[in-house]
N, CA and C of each residue as an Amber inpcrd file, in Angstrom:
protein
   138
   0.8290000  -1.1910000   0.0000000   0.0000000   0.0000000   0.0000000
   0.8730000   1.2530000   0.0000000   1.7920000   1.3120000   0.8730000
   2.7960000   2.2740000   0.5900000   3.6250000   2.4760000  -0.3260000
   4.3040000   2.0940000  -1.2570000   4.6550000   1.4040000  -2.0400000
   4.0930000   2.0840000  -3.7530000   2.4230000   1.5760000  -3.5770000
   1.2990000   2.3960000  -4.6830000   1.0980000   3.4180000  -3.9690000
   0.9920000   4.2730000  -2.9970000   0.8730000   5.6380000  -2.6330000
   2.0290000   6.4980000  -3.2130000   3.2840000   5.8830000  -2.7310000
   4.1210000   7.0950000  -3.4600000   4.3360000   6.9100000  -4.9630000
   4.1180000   6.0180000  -5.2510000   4.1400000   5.7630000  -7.1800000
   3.4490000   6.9240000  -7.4650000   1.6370000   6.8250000  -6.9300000
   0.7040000   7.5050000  -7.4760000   0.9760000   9.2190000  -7.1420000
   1.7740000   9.5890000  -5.6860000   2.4480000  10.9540000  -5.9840000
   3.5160000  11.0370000  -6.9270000   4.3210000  10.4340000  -6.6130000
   5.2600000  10.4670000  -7.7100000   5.0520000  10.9670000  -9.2740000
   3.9190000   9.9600000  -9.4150000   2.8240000  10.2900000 -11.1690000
   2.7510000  11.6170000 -11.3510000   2.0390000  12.2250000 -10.3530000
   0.9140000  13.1690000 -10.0800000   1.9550000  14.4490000  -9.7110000
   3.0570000  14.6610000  -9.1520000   4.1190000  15.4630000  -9.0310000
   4.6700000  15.3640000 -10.4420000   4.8480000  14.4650000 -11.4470000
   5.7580000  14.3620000 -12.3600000   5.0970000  15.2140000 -13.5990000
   3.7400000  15.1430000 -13.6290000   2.5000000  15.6380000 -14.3320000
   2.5530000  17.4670000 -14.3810000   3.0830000  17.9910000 -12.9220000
   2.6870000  19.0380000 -13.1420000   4.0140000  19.6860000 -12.7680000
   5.1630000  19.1310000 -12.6370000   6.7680000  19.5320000 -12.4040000
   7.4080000  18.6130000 -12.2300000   8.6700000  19.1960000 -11.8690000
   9.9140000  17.6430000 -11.7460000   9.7370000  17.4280000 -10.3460000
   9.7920000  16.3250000 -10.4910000   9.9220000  15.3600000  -9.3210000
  11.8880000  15.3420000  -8.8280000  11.7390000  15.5730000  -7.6840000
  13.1190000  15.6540000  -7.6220000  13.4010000  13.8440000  -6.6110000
  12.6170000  13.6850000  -5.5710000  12.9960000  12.8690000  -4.7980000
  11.8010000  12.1090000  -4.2840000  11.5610000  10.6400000  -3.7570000
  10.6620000   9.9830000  -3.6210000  11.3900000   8.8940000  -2.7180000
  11.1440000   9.2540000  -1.0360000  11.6230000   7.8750000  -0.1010000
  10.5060000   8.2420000   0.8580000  10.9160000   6.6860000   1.5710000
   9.5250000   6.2400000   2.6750000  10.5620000   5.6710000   3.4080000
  10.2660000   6.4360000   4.9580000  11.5770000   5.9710000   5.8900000
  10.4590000   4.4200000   6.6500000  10.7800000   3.3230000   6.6650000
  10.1660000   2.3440000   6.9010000  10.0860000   2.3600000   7.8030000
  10.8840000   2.6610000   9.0890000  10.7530000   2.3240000  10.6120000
  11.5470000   3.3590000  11.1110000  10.6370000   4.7110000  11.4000000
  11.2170000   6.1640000  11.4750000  11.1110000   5.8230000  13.2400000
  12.4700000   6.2370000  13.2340000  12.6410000   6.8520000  14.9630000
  11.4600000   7.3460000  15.9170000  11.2940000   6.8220000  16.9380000
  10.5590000   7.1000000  17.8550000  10.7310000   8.7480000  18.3790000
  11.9630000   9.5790000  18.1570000  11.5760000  10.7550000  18.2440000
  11.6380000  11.4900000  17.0930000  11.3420000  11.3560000  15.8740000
  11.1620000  12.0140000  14.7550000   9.9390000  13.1650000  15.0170000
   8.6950000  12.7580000  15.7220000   8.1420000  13.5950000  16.2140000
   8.0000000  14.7430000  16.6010000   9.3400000  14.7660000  17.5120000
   9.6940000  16.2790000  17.8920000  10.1450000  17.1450000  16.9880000
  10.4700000  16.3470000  15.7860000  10.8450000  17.1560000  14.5100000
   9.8080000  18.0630000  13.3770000   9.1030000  16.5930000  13.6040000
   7.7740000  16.8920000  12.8520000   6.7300000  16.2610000  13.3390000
   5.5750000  16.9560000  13.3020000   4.8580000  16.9540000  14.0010000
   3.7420000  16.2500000  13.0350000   3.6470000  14.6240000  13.3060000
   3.0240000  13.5860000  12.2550000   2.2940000  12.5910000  12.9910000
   1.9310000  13.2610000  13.6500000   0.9120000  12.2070000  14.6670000
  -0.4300000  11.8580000  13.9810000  -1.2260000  10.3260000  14.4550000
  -2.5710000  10.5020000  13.9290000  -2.8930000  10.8620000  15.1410000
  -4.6490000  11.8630000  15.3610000  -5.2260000  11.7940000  15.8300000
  -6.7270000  11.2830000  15.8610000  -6.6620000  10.4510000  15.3970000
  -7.8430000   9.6700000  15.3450000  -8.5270000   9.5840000  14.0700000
  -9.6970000   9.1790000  13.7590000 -10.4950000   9.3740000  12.2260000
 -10.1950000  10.8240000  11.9760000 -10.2760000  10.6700000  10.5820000
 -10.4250000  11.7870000   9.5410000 -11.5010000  11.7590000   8.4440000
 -11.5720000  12.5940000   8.1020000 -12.7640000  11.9490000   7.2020000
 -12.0210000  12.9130000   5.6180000 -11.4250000  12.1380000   5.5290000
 -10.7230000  12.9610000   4.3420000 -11.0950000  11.9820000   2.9690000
């Protein structure tokens, strides 16, 4: 699933400019958090 998510940005960035870079940190640090602020909070309805 992750995997086809960034393909499909990747596409969709490439469509309307250059794509410069495309990574997925697999097992991001337990304090990356304090860096960025990427928490879920619960449902979304997006």
């Amino acid at each position: 699933a992750c995997k086809a998510a960034t393909d499909a940005g990747a596409a969709a960035a490439q469509r309307i400019g250059e794509l410069v870079s495309v990574h997925v940190i697999p097992r991001p640090h337990g304090d990356l958090e304090e860096v960025f602020p990427i928490s879920f909070k619960g449902d979304s309805n997006i």
